[in-house]
Residue, then its C-alpha position, 0 to 999 in steps of 0.5 A: x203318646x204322652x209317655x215318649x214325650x215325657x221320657x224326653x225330659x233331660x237327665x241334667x234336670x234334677x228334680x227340683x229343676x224346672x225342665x223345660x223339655x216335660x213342660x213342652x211334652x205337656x204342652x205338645x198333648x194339649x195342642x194335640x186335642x185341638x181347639x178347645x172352645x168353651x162348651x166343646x168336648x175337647x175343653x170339658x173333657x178331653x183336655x180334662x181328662x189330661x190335666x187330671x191324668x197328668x195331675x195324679x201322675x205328679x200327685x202319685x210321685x209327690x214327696x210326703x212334705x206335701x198334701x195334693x187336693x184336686x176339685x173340679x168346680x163347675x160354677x154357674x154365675x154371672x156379672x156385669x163388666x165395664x169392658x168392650x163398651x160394658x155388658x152383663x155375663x152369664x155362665x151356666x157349668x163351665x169347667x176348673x180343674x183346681x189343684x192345692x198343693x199345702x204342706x203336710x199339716x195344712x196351711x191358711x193363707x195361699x198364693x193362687x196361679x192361674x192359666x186357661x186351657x181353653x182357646x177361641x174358636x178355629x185356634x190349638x192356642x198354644x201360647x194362649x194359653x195352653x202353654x201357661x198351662x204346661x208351665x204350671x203343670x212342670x212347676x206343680x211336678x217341680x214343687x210336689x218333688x222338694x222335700x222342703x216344705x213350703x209355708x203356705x199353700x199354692x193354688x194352682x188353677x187351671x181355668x176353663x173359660x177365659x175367652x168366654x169374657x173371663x167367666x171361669x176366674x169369676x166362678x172360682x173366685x166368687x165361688x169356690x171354698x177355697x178362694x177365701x184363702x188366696x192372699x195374692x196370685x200370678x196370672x199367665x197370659x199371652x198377648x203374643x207367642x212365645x219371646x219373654x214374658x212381661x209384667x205389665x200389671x201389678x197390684x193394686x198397691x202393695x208394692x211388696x209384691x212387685x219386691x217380690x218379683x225383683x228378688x226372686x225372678x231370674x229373668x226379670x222383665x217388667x215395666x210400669x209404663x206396660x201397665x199405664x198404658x195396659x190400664x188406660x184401656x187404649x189396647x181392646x184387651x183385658x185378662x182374669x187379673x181383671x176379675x180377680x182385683x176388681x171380684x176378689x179384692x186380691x192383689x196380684x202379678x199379671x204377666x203375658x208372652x208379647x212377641x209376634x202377636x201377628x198370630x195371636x188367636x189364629x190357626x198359626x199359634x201352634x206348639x213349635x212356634x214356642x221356643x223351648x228357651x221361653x218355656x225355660x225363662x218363664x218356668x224359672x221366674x214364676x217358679x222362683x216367684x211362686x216359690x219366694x211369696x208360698x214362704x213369704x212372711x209378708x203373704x199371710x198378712x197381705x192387706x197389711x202392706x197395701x200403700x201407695x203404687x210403686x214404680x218399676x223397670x227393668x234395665x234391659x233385662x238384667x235387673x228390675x229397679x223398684x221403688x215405692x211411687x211416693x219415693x219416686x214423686x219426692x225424686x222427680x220434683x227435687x230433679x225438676x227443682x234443680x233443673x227450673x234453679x238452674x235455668x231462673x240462675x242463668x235468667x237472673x241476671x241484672x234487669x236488662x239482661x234478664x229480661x233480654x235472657x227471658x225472651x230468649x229462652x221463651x222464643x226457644x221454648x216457643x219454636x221447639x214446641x211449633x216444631x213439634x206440632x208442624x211435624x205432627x201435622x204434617x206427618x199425619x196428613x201424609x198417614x191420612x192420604x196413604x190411608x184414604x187411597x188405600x195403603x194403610x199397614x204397608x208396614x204391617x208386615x215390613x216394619x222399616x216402611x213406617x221408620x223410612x216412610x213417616x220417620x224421615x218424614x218427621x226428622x226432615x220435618x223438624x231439621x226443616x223449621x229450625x233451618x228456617x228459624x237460624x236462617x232467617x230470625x237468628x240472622x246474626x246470631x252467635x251459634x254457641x249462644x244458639x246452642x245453649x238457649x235451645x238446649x235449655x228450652x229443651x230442659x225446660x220443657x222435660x222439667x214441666x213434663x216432668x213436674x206435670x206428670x208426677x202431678x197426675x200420678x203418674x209412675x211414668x215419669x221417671x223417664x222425665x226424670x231420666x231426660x232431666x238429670x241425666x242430659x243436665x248433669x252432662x251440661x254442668x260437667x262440660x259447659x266450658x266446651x259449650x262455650x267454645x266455637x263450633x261443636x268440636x269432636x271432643x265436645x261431641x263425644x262428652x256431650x254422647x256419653x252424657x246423654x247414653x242412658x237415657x237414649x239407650x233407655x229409650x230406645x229399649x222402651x220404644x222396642x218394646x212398645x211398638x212390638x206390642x202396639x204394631x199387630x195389635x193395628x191389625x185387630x183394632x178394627x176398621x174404625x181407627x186409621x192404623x197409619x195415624x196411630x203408628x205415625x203419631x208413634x213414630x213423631x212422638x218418639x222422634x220428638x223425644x230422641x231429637x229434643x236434645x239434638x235440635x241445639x245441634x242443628x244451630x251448633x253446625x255449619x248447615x244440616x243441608x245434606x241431612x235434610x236433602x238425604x231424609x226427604x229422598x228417603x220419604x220421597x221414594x218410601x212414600x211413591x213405592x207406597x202409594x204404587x202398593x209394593x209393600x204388601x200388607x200381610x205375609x202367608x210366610x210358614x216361618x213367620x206369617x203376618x195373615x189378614x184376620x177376617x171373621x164369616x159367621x153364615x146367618x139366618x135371621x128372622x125379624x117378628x113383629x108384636x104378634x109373633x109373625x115373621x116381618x122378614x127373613x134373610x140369610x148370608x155370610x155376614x164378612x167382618x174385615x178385623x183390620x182398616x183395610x176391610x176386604x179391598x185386598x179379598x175382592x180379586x181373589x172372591x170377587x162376589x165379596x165387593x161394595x154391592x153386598x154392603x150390609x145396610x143397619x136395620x135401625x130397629x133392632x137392637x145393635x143394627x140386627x146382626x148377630x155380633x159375638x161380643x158388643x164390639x160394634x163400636x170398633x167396626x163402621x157400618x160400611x165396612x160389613x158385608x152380607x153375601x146372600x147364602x141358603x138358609x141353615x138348619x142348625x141340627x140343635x137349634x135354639x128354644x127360646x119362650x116367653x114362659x110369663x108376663x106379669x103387672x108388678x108394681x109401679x107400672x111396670x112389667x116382668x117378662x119371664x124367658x126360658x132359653x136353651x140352644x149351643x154353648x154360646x148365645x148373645x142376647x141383645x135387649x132395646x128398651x122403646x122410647x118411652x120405656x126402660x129397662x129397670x131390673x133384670x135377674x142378670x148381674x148383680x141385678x142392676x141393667x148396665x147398658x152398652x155403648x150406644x144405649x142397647x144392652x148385651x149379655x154374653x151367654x155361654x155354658x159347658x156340657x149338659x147345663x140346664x135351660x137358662x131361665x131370666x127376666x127382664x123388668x120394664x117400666x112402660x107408659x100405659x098406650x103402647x100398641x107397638x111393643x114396650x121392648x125388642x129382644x133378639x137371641x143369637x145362637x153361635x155354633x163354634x164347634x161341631x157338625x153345625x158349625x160350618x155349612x157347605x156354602x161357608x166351607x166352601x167360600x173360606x176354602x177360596x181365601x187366599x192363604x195370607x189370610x186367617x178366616x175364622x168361621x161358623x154359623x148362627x141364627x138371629x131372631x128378633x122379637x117384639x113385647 
């Protein structure tokens, strides 16, 4: 019971310590419930039903320098999203549980944090997000026992239905009476389970609050370069911080756990997988953070401080360093300024020299540059052959293989075309002097990165910056060594120490990409060739570290060993690959690394314009969420192999299959499949009618439809050529069509909504004996007793165990208007 696991809090936590100890008996009875999908008894009630203990338990014990207000808001609305190729939502009481706590007297303004309690369907979500969820209860506990009086208040929003597609924040932001108030708020995410938890999206603007988050964090951990690739769309994610910048016009802090997201949405996120000392990291810095912006001056006036972007970093943890972007442009251009003065100093000389100096330098730049794009090349022809005889992701679960396999193969690279270059173009050549001319062109070219990327805005390239400052103030200080014959010992280790921070730099950035970036190749689809993305990864991180090691290269004697050891290490890598050694996934308790696949058991049924049935089919729809589809699942359910191949059915909207999400873009046709099942009888089964069809003006038509089945429904609409669709009663009114032309909408609800009513305006030609539109409805039963058929529990119960199979059951009907 939840009383023991609350008598476990440490007596060395005072009470106004944030301890992690209660935060994981929180966390430890969320779990408890079980998955809680949006629509289900254990997210409507059961895991409300614990918060809102749990939150008059806290309420009863608070000091009387606060005022606690609890609502539960049960929104219905809905909003269009540019996200996953763009498609409209539509939510109908779904469930927040919103907590205020404000000073005795009340207070204006507001700082807002926000968590979800709800998971995706088959996961306990422990680190998404149910453990942000305990944090935020542990520091409500922690706030409501100060005697201190805060300044303004803290909304505490514990969100219902974020996997929905990030409806609940969009029914509390557009919604709720007391959002007008929040001036700017903390998002708790998770990307991963547990580790430390990263800022990777500020703002917009308002670099006050980024300031906030260096005074106050304990732990800082936060980097710009996140949030530029966050941003740029490259991973298929996105958080509420999304809704509440873009819905509610608040600036904000968005922060997620990234730390093993090999099991992220599976069954393995569970409690103990989250170390107490994470809780503990994450409890002081959103604490702190929380604490730093409810007395802060400048909240109350928030909009006042929104210029410009800011750029921020944290040096391997300690402290984060943060300054205002227009700070940072000034920086890189006067540092690219120097260095481009520096290099015209060593051109200009008189003429015959100059132009002789020139060459030289341009011939340097040039074969730097071939280097890196015969590398390129060559790494990634051997990335396509290992993906095309199907070995892609040995490394999923070994990370070494894609160093030792594609990083000595772009090392050995590179050592090899500048070997060829001292070799056979620089035949004679003085090698201090070498040394000297491909150390500048690698400046030169650090400066035009450097110039270019603060061109585009980019916050970035302070690590431009890093690798022009840092390795040209090394140069200045030892150029007499530079001069002498042979790169002797106290050369090198001068020429080391000056290079140090920005290779330890880089280093620690690498770390941290690849961490995030590495199991998120194992979710991105079958679309795109993991091994492509890793090693285009791997040879742009070793361009970076090389650059200013390929002077070395015409400094020494002969670089034979080196090139002769990488290749036997790529050699060796490369046959133990191809020979299938290195499985991809890992069933291991203490650390598994499964192999996603989503079954939905569907029964379809196409009608043509008079309402007939044309054809009907069921089966077990199998999506492989990896490049690898289902080659390794065949020996273990051997029906599931090339014969069952899904064929698109071209006329009906998103090829006549019930997709959840408008995802079809990431998945190739060939790599679906389609098991023949018996059909199955949902025991609620979805109504859907044609309630009216009515002329409007300028020849067009509405079409009034009345839906009501289980809590998650996809609506698909296709337009026939000649037709469009013009308004709908969706969104703010407006159709936003998918990638691909269709257009989706995502329907979901709580407990006991009212029957979804909608309509659809079309313009039309006069003739149009075969329909204006396709319309087709799927139900998806992610809970319950529907949700999984005998035949698919029996089927998933075959899986081998390094696999996650998440399951459940839908119905498809296709109609024509």
């Amino acid at each position: 019971s939840h009383r023991q696991l609350l008598s476990r809090s440490p007596a060395a936590a005072g009470p106004r310590d944030f301890s992690a100890s209660r935060a994981r008996g929180y966390l430890d009875n969320i779990t408890a419930i079980g998955p809680r999908t949006v629509g289900s008894p254990e997210n409507e009630v059961l895991a409300v039903n614990y918060l809102l203990e749990q939150i008059r338990g806290i309420e009863r014990e608070s000091t009387d320098a606060h005022k606690i207000s609890v609502d539960i808001q049960r929104p219905t609305g809905s909003f269009s999203i540019d996200f996953l190729g763009g498609f409209t939502s539509y939510y109908a009481n779904i469930t927040n549980v919103v907590v205020k706590l404000e000073p005795r007297n009340g207070a204006e303004h507001a700082v807002l944090s926000n968590c979800h309690f709800d998971s995706v369907p088959n996961t306990p979500g422990a680190s998404d997000d149910a453990v942000s969820c305990a944090v935020m209860l542990e520091i409500l506990n922690t706030l409501s026992k100060s005697s201190e009086s805060l300044q303004h208040a803290v909304i505490f929003l514990f969100n219902g239905a974020e996997e929905n597609i990030l409806q609940a924040s969009h029914g509390f932001i557009t919604q709720h009476e007391w959002a007008k108030s929040i001036r700017a708020f903390i998002n708790l995410e998770a990307a991963g389970v547990g580790g430390k938890e990263l800022v990777f999206q500020t703002g917009p603007e308002n670099p006050w609050l980024v300031q906030a988050y260096v005074v106050a964090a304990k732990h800082p951990f936060a980097s710009v370069v996140a949030q530029e690739i966050f941003q740029s769309g490259i991973i298929p994610a996105d958080t509420d911080f999304r809704i509440y910048r873009d819905f509610g016009n608040v600036p904000g802090i968005d922060l997620a756990f990234i730390e093993n997201g090999y099991i992220y949405h599976t069954e393995y996120d569970t409690s103990d997988r989250i170390l107490t000392d994470s809780i503990q990291r994450a409890g002081d810095n959103i604490l702190a953070v929380l604490k730093y912006l409810a007395t802060s001056e400048k909240l109350a006036k928030s909009f006042e401080y929104r210029h410009g972007n800011v750029v921020f970093f944290d040096i391997f943890g300690l402290f984060v360093l943060a300054y205002p972007a227009r700070v940072g442009t000034i920086m890189n251009y006067i540092t690219a300024a120097i260095a481009f003065f520096y290099l015209s100093k060593k051109i200009l000389q008189p003429k015959p020299r100059a132009i002789h100096n020139l060459k030289k330098l341009l011939t340097a730049f040039s074969l730097t540059l071939t280097s890196w794009v015969c590398t390129l090349v060559a790494v990634l022809m051997v990335a396509m052959f290992v993906s095309i005889i199907g070995r892609a992701l040995s490394w999923y679960t070994h990370f070494y293989v894609s160093v030792s396999l594609y990083g000595t193969a772009a090392a050995a690279k590179l050592i090899l075309v500048h070997m060829l270059a001292k070799k056979f173009f620089y035949k004679n050549v003085n090698e201090q002097y070498l040394g000297d001319v491909f150390f500048d062109a690698s400046l030169l070219i650090w400066s035009i990165t450097l110039a270019v990327m603060t061109q585009m805005g980019l916050c970035s390239a302070f690590i431009c910056t890093l690798w022009v400052a840092f390795p040209l103030l090394t140069k200045l200080m030892i150029h007499k060594e530079f001069s002498q014959k042979g790169a002797t010992i106290k050369f090198i280790v001068m020429y080391m120490l000056g290079m140090f921070v920005p290779y330890l730099y880089m280093l620690y950035l690498s770390w941290t990409v690849f961490e995030m970036f590495t199991p998120v190749m194992g979710r991105s689809g079958s679309e795109i060739p993991p091994d492509m993305v890793l090693a285009g990864f791997i040879v742009i991180f070793t361009m970076i570290l090389s650059s200013y090691f390929i002077n070395f290269i015409y400094l020494v004697k002969s670089t034979k060993t080196t090139l002769v050891t990488l290749t036997t290490v790529f050699v060796v890598t490369l046959i133990l690959v191809c020979s299938g050694i290195f499985f991809p996934y890992s069933s291991d308790a203490a650390n598994p690394k499964p192999k996603r696949v989503f079954l939905q058991h569907t029964s379809r049924r196409f009608h043509d314009i008079n309402g007939n049935v044309v054809k009907s089919d069921s089966g077990i729809w199998i999506n492989g969420f990896d490049y690898n589809g289902i080659s390794h699942i065949t020996p273990h359910v051997p029906e599931i192999n090339d014969t069952i191949r899904t064929p698109c059915e071209e006329q009906a909207p998103f090829c006549g299959l019930p997709w959840i999400l408008p995802v079809h873009f990431m998945f190739r046709f060939v790599k679906n499949w389609y098991l023949p099942a018996p059909d199955i009888l949902p025991r609620s089964p979805i109504h859907f009618k044609l309630l009216s069809k009515k002329l409007m003006p300028w020849n067009s038509v509405r079409l009034n439809f009345e839906v009501s089945g289980p809590s998650h429904i996809s609506l698909y609409v296709r337009p026939h050529t000649g037709s469009s669709l013009s308004r709908w009663s969706l969104g703010d009114g407006v159709p936003v069509a998918s990638l691909g032309g269709d257009y989706f909408v995502f329907y979901s609800r709580g407990l006991r909504a009212a029957p979804w009513h909608f309509w659809v305006e079309l313009t039309a030609p006069e003739k149009h004996s075969d329909g204006i539109v396709s319309l087709a409805i799927a139900a998806h039963y992610f809970f319950g007793e529907d949700q999984k058929s005998p035949q698919l529990y029996a089927l998933l119960k075959r899986f081998p165990n390094w696999t996650f199979s998440s399951g459940w059951s839908c119905t498809y009907d296709l109609f024509v208007f």
